[in-house]
Structure formats: structure tokens, C-alpha cells
C-alpha positions in Angstrom: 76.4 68.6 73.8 79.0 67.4 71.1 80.6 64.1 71.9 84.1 65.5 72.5 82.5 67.7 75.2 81.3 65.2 76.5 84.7 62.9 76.6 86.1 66.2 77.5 84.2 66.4 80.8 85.0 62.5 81.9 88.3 63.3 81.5 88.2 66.8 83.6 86.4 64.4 86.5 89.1 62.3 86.2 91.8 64.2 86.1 90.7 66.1 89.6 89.7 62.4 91.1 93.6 60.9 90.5 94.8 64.3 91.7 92.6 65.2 94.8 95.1 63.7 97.7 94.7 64.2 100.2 90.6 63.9 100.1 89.6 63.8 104.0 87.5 66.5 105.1 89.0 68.7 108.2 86.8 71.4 108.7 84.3 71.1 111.3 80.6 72.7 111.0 80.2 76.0 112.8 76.9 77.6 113.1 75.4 81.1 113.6 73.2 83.2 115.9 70.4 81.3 116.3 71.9 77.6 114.8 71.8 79.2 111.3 74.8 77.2 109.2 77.6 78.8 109.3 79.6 78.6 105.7 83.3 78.3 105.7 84.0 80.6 103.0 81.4 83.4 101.0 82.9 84.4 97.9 81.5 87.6 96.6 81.6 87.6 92.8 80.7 84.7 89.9 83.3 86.2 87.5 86.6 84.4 86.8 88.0 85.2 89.9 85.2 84.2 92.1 85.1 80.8 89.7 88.6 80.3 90.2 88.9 81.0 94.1 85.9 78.5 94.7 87.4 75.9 92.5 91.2 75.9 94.7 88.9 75.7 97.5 87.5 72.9 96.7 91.0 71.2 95.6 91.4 71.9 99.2 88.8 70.4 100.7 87.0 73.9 102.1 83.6 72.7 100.5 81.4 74.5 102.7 81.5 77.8 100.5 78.8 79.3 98.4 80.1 82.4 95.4 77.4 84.9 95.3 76.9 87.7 92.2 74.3 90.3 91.7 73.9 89.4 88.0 72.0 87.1 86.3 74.1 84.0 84.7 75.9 84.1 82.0 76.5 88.2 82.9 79.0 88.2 85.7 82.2 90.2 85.0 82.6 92.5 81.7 82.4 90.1 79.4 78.7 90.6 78.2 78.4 94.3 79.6 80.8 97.0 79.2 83.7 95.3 77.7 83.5 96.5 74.6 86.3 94.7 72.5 85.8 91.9 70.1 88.4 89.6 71.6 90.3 89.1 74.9 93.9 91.5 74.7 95.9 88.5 76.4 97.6 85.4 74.2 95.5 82.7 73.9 98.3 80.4 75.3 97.7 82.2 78.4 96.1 79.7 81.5 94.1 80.9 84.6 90.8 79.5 85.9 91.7 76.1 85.1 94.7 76.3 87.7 96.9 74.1 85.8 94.5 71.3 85.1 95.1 70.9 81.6 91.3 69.4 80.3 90.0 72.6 82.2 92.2 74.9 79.8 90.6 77.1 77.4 92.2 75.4 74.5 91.0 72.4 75.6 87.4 73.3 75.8 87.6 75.4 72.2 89.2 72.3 70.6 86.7 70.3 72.0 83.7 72.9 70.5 85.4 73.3 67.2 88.2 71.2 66.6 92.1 71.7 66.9 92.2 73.0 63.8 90.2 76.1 64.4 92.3 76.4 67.7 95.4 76.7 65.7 93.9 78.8 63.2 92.2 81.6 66.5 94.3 84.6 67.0 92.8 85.7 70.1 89.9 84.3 72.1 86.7 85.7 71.1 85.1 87.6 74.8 81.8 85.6 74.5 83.4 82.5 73.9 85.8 83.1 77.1 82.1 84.3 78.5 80.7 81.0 77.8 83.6 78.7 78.5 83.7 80.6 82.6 80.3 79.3 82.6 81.1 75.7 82.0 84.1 75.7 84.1 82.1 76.9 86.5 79.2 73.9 85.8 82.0 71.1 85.1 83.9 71.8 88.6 80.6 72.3 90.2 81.2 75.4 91.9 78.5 76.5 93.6 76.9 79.6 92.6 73.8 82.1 93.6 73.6 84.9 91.6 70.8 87.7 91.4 72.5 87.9 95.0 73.7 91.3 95.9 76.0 91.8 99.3 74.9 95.2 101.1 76.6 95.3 104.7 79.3 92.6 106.5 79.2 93.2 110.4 80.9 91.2 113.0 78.7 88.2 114.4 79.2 86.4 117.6 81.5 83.2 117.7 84.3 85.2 115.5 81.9 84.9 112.7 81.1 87.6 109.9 77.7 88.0 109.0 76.3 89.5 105.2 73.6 90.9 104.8 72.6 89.4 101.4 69.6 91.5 99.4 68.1 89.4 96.3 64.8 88.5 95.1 62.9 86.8 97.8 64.7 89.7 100.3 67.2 90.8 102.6 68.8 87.9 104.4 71.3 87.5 106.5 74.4 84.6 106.2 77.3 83.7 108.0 80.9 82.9 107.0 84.5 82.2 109.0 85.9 84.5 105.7 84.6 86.3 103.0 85.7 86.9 99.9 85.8 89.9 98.3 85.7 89.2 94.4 84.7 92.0 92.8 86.8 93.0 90.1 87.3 96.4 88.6 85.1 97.9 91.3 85.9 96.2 94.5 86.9 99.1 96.7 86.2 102.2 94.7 83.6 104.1 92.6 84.5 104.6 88.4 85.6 108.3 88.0 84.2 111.2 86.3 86.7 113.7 85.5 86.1 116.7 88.4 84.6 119.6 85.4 82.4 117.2 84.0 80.5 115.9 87.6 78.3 119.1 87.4 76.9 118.0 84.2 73.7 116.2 83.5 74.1 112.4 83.5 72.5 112.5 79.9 75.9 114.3 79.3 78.2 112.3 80.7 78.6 108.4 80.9 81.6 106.0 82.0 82.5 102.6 80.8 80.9 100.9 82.6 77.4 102.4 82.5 75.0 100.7 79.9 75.8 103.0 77.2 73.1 103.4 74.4 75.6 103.2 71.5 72.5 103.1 68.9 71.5 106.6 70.4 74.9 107.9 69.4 74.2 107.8 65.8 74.8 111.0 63.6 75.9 112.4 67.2 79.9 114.0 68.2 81.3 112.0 70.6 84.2 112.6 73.5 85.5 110.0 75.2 88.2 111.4 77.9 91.2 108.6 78.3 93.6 106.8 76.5 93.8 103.7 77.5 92.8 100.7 76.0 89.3 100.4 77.0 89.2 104.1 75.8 89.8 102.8 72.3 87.2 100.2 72.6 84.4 102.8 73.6 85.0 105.1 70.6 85.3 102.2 68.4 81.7 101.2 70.0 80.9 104.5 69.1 82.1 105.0 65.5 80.5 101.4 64.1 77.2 102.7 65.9 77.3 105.5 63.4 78.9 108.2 65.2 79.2 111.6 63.2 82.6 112.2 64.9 84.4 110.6 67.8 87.3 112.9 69.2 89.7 110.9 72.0 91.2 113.4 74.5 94.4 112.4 76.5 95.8 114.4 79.0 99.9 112.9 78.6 101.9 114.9 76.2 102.1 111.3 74.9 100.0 108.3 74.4 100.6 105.5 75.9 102.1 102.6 73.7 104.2 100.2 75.9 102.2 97.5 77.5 103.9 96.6 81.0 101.3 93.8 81.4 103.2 91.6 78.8 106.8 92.6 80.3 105.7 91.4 83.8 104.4 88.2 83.0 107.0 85.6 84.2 106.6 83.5 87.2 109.1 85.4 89.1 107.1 88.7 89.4 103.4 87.2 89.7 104.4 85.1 92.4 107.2 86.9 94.4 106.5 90.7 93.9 104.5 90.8 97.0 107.2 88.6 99.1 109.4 92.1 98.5 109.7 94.6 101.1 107.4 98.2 100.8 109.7 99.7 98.6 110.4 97.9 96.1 106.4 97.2 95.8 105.5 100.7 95.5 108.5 101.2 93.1 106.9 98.5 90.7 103.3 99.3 91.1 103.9 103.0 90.7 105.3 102.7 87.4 103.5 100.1 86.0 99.8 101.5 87.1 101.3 105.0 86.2 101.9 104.2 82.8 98.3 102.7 82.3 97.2 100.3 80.0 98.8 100.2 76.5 96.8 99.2 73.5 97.5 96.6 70.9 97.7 97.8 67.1 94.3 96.1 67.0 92.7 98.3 69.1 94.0 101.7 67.6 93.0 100.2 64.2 89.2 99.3 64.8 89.4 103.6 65.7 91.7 104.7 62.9 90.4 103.1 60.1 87.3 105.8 60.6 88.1 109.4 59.0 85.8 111.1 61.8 88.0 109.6 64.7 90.9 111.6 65.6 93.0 111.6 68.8 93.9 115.0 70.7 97.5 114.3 73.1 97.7 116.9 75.7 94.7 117.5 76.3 93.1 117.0 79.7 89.6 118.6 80.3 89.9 121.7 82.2 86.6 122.9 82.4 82.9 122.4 80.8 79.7 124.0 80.3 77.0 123.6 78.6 75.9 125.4 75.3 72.4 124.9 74.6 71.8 120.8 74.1 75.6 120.3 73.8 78.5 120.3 75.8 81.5 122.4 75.1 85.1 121.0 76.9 88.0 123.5 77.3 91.8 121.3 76.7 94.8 123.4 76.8 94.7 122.0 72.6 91.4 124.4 72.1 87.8 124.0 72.6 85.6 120.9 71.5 81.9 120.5 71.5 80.0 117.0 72.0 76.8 115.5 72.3 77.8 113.3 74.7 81.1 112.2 76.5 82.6 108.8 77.7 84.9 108.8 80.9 87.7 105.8 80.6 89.3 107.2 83.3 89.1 104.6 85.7 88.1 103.7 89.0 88.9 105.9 92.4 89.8 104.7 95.6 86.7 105.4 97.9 86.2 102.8 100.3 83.3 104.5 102.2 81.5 105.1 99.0 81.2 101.3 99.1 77.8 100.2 101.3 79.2 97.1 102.0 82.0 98.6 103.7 80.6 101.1 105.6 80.7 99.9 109.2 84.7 99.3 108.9 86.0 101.9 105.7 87.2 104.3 108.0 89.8 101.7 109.4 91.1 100.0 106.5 95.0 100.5 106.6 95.9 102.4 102.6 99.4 102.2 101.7 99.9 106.0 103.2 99.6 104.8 106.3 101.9 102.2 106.0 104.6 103.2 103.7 106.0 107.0 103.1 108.1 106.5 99.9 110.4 109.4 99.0 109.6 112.4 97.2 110.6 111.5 93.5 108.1 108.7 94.3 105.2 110.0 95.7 101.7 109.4 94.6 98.5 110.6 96.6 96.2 108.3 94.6 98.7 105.4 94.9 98.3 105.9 98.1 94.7 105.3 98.9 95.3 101.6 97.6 94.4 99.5 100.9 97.5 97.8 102.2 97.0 94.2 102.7 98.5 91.7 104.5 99.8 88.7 102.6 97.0 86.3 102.4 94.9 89.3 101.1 93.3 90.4 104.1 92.1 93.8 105.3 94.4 95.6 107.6 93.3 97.8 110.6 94.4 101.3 110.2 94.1 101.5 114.5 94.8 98.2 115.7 92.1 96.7 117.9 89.4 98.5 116.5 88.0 95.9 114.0 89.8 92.9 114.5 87.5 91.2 112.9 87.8 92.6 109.2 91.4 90.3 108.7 88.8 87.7 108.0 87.7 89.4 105.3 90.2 88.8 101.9 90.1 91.4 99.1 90.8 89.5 95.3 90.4 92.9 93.4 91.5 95.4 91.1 92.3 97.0 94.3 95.4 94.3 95.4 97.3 95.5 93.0 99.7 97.8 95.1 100.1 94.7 97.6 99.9 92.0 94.8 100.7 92.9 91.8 98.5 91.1 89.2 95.8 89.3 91.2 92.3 89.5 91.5 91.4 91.2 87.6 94.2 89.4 85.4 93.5 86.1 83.6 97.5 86.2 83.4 98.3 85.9 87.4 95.3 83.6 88.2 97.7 80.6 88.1 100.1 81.9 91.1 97.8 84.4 92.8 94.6 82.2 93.5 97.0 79.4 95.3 98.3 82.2 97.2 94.9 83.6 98.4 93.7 79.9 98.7 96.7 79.0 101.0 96.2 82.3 102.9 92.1 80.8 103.4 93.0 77.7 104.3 95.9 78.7 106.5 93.5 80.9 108.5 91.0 78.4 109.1 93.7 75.7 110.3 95.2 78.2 113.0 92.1 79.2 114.3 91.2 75.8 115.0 94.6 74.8 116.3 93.1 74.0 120.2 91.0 71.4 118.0 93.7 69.5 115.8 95.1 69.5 118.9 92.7 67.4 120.9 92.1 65.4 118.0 95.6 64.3 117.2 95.7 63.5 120.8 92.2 61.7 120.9 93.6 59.5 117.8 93.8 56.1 118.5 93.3 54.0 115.7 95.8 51.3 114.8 97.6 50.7 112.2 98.7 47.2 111.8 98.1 44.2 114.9 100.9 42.6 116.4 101.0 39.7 118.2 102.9 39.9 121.7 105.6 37.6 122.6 103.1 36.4 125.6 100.7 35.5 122.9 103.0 33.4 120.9 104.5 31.6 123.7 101.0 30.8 124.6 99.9 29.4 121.4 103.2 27.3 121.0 102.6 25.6 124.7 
């Protein structure tokens, strides 16, 4: 480790010793059936949101958590996988995990690896450097993490406990937690889609995203990728510098998409007050913006453009398939195209009972359709399988009194964004919504222990200062 590293990581502990008032624990132990340990808080997910909730936790006091992923370390989140783009898309200027601490910034860890220099001289933030600095954020803070974890079912559990059902590689086990966290990125609530004429085809066909795509195996081969938005792009750019014969982009708008709301909604006012408005205005926001998709930075469309076999089709949504021999042929409404293999970037569905861990409560999770009718103009059935949550980012029941117990479970998702706006996937909105979910944590395990502050503030006896009596003193002077 380089000796500004090093001086960097004194000063992060003492920067969060001179600001960790107040620093008394108040949380009391709870255990499980059977005396099993009961944890405060289980944070599903290792990547930067997981990181980042554990850490405001912690500046909180709630130290009895544990963060669980089912990847190995260092391969939580997209970073390493299926994001496929050389750099990070926001500025570099932007803050997030390091919740306003500045020695846990990004630029203060790349200035202490290379120099400030180099950090005035970086564009954007390289993805495996981000990958790499989560990873000692995560060791610096001393979050603690299990990974090669996977969740598979959370049930209720006597003494208004939830209980996980925890599968890794010594087993299934089971642990117990006041609240879970549900910090799970893109696909939190939902499975990633595969345009309806293309599910009939053979998965060596057909691949999204996210799937562990053989790019090498590509090579000399015509590729489709179906989707226009920015990690579209970055999938037929994969594509092309593997050696692609031809990479066709199909996008079913008349036009592409080009304006990125992302960058217009990033002000303090929106990340942190959007979900203090009332149902309407929420849904008239989040319609648009999540309507309009993801726009792509000239970047992006030049990695693609600067290849003479790409070429990008507008108006053209896939309206049927079949296959001709060992290839595919796609019928658009702009004429027939024929590929070896196709790429879905066509995002991720609502489907909360195609989630295991969900299944004993999916049927009851309120979705904004049950909630909120908005007029016709504005209407949006897949808007509306969102789930509505309530404002410290807890499940809703859909029939009240029928699982009471899923408000202690919090979702920090892809899937808060009709409630939240920017929350649980955006590096951007880290620094206002993580406070917000951590107040909402902490606010939940204060009132349910309310009977119990109670007796104690009563119980307190401890003195502050001794005073002599008058008695006393006229004692002493006799």
C-alpha cells in the first residue's frame, strides 16, 4: 500500500472518530427462536448501495448488521459483469458512498493512488477503478460483509422478527433480523425482459444484458441487439471490438432517445423532496423521466459508430421471429433482418412473484395501481406494477392485515424509483437517499422500542453534579 493510502486511511478514521457524536449504543440485543442472535439490520447486496446503507448505519450506531451478496468479492454489482462500458456515464465530481465524508470521496482515494495530477487530468472514472475503490470503502469503514451468501425465502418469525433463509456454501441457514434490506439493484423486484416474439426461441438465440455473454463467440457472427438505450450501445460496441461481422441496433421509437433526464434532475431539490410530493405529481415525474429511458452520451454512440458494420434501425420494434435454419430472422415494420444471435437491452419487468425470495408475501405487495389511478393522458400499465412504498422504503400491504410484518422489510432498488425517484441504483442520489432510508431504519427500531426508552428514561438516576445541602454546611460551620 502506497504511503498516501496509507495517510489517507488515518485521516478517514479520524475524520469519522471527531464526527461520530453521539457514540452511545441504544439498541438492545434481541434473539431468535431457539436463542439464535437476532441482527438488527440484514442488508441484502455488497454493491454500492448495500456499502453505503451499512456504512449510515454505522454513523448511527445500528452496528448489529451484517450485508450479504451471492457473489464472490470484488464481483458485486455490474461493475466486473455485464456492465459493459469503459467508464462510469456520471461526472466524476459526483459523491455517493462516502456520504459527505470528504477522505472517503472517490477523488480522494484516486489522488491518493495516482496523484492529483492524474485526477485533474481523468475524464470520467474508469468502472474497475470505481470497482476497486467500493471495495476499499467497504474495507476502510469496516462494513461487514458475507458474500457467496444468496437470500432464498424471508418468512415472519416469532417476537416480530423476520427470518432469511440464507443458502451459501456450507448450506441452507436460517438468520434473524428486526429489518432487512433489500439491496439489490437492477433486479430487486423483477426478472430482465425478453421481448414477447423472441421467448420461443432457443436460449443459444437469444441473450440479455445481463447474462454472461460470450462476446469472443460472436466473432465473424451478425448481431441484433433490441434497445436503445445506453447500455444497448455498450452491448453492440462489446460486440463489434469482439469482431462482429455486423451489429444492427433496433429501436422501436420513431426516434432515439438523446436527452438525458438523469443530468436535468440532479439538484438537491428533486433527489431529496420528490418523494415528500403528493401521488400525482410523483407519477407525473417518474412517468416521463422512466418513459423517456436512458439517453446516451456522444461517447457511447461513438465507440458504435466509428465501425462501418454497425448501423442503427429507428422504428423498428420486433414483431415476430422464427427461425431459418441456424439463424434467426426478425420481422420490424423497417423490413426483415437475419442474425446469429440477438441481445435484449430492454430492461427489467415488474414480476414480484418471479422473485423466490418473495414468494410467501408477492401477492400482497401494494403497486402503484392500487394506490394511485392517474388520468387517462397519463396512464401506464407497466408504471404501474412499480410497488408503492411507504416513505422509509418499506413494503406496503395491498390488504391491510394480511402481512403486517413485510413493513419491516425496506426495498433500496431499481424498483423505488416510482416512490423515490433516484435511490437505490444511482451513484448520483446516494447522498440524500441513503440518510433517508437510514433515518427510516433507525426511526423504526426506536418506535418499536418506545415501552423501553420509556422505562429507561424513567429508571435513570445518575447525577450529574453533587451539591451540598444547606444542613450540611451549617453543620460543618458549627
Amino acid at each position: 500500500m502506497s504511503g498516501a493510502l496509507t495517510a489517507l486511511e488515518a485521516q478517514v478514521r479520524a475524520d469519522l472518530a471527531r464526527t461520530a457524536h453521539p457514540k452511545s449504543a441504544w439498541l438492545r440485543a434481541r434473539s431468535g427462536p431457539g436463542g439464535k442472535p437476532a441482527l438488527d439490520v440484514l442488508i441484502v447486496g455488497a454493491g454500492q448501495s448495500g456499502i453505503a446503507t451499512g456504512f449510515g448505519l454505522m454513523r448511527s450506531q445500528v452496528t448489529n448488521i451484517l450485508v450479504l451478496d451471492k457473489a464472490e468479492e470484488g464481483r458485486e454489482g455490474p461493475w466486473l459483469t455485464y456492465a459493459r462500458m469503459p467508464t462510469l456515464r456520471s461526472p466524476k465530481d459526483y459523491t455517493g458512498p462516502d456520504l459527505d465524508v470528504p477522505s472517503l470521496t472517490y477523488q480522494s482515494w484516486h489522488e491518493a493512488r495516482f496523484g492529483s495530477e492524474d485526477w485533474q487530468d481523468l475524464d470520467l472514472i474508469p468502472r474497475g477503478l470505481w470497482a476497486e475503490y467500493l471495495l476499499w470503502l467497504r474495507r476502510v469503514v469496516e462494513v461487514p460483509v458475507r458474500n457467496g451468501c444468496e437470500l432464498l425465502e424471508i418468512a415472519p418469525a416469532a417476537g416480530g422478527l423476520l427470518a432469511a433463509m440464507v443458502k451459501s456454501a456450507g448450506g441452507v441457514e436460517t438468520l434473524y433480523a428486526r429489518k432487512i434490506v433489500l439491496a439489490t439493484g437492477q433486479e430487486g423486484m423483477g426478472n430482465w425482459m425478453v421481448p414477447e416474439p423472441l421467448r420461443r426461441l432457443p436460449s443459444t438465440f437469444v441473450a440479455n444484458t445481463a447474462d454472461d455473454i460470450d462476446f469472443a463467440a460472436l466473432r465473424g457472427k451478425q448481431v441484433v441487439v433490441i434497445g436503445a438505450g445506453a447500455s444497448a450501445f455498450d452491448n453492440a460496441a462489446t460486440a463489434l471490438e469482439a469482431g462482429a461481422s455486423e451489429v444492427r441496433l433496433l429501436c422501436r421509437r420513431a426516434e432515439i432517445q438523446l436527452i438525458q433526464p438523469y443530468r436535468w434532475l440532479t439538484f438537491r431539490g428533486f433527489l431529496r423532496h420528490l418523494c415528500d410530493l403528493d401521488d400525482a405529481w410523483r407519477w407525473r415525474f417518474m412517468r416521463a423521466i422512466l418513459e423517456m429511458r436512458e439517453g446516451f452520451p456522444q461517447a457511447t454512440y461513438d465507440r458504435c459508430a466509428r465501425h462501418a458494420n454497425f448501423s442503427l434501425h429507428e422504428g423498428a420494434p420486433v414483431e415476430a421471429a422464427r427461425e431459418v435454419g441456424s439463424r434467426v430472422e426478425l420481422r420490424t415494420p423497417r423490413g426483415n433482418f437475419t442474425a446469429d444471435f440477438i441481445i435484449c437491452a430492454t430492461g427489467i419487468d415488474m414480476n414480484f412473484a418471479g422473485r423466490p425470495e418473495l414468494n410467501k408475501f408477492a401477492g400482497n405487495i401494494a403497486t402503484w395501481a392500487d394506490r394511485y389511478q392517474p388520468p387517462p393522458e397519463e396512464r401506464s400499465a407497466s408504471l404501474g406494477r412499480f410497488p408503492y412504498l411507504a416513505d422509509d422504503y418499506a413494503f406496503a400491504e395491498r390488504v391491510p392485515g394480511e402481512t403486517p410484518w413485510i413493513s419491516d422489510i425496506h426495498l433500496f432498488a431499481i424498483a423505488s424509483t416510482m416512490s423515490f425517484g433516484p435511490s437505490g441504483s444511482s451513484i448520483n442520489a446516494m447522498t440524500t437517499a441513503v440518510p433517508k432510508l437510514v433515518h427510516g431504519l433507525t426511526r423504526g427500531l426506536f418506535r418499536a422500542d418506545i415501552e423501553q426508552y420509556w422505562a429507561a428514561f424513567n429508571a435513570y438516576d445518575v447525577p450529574q453534579a453533587v451539591v451540598a445541602r444547606q444542613t450540611e454546611i451549617a453543620g460543618k460551620a458549627g
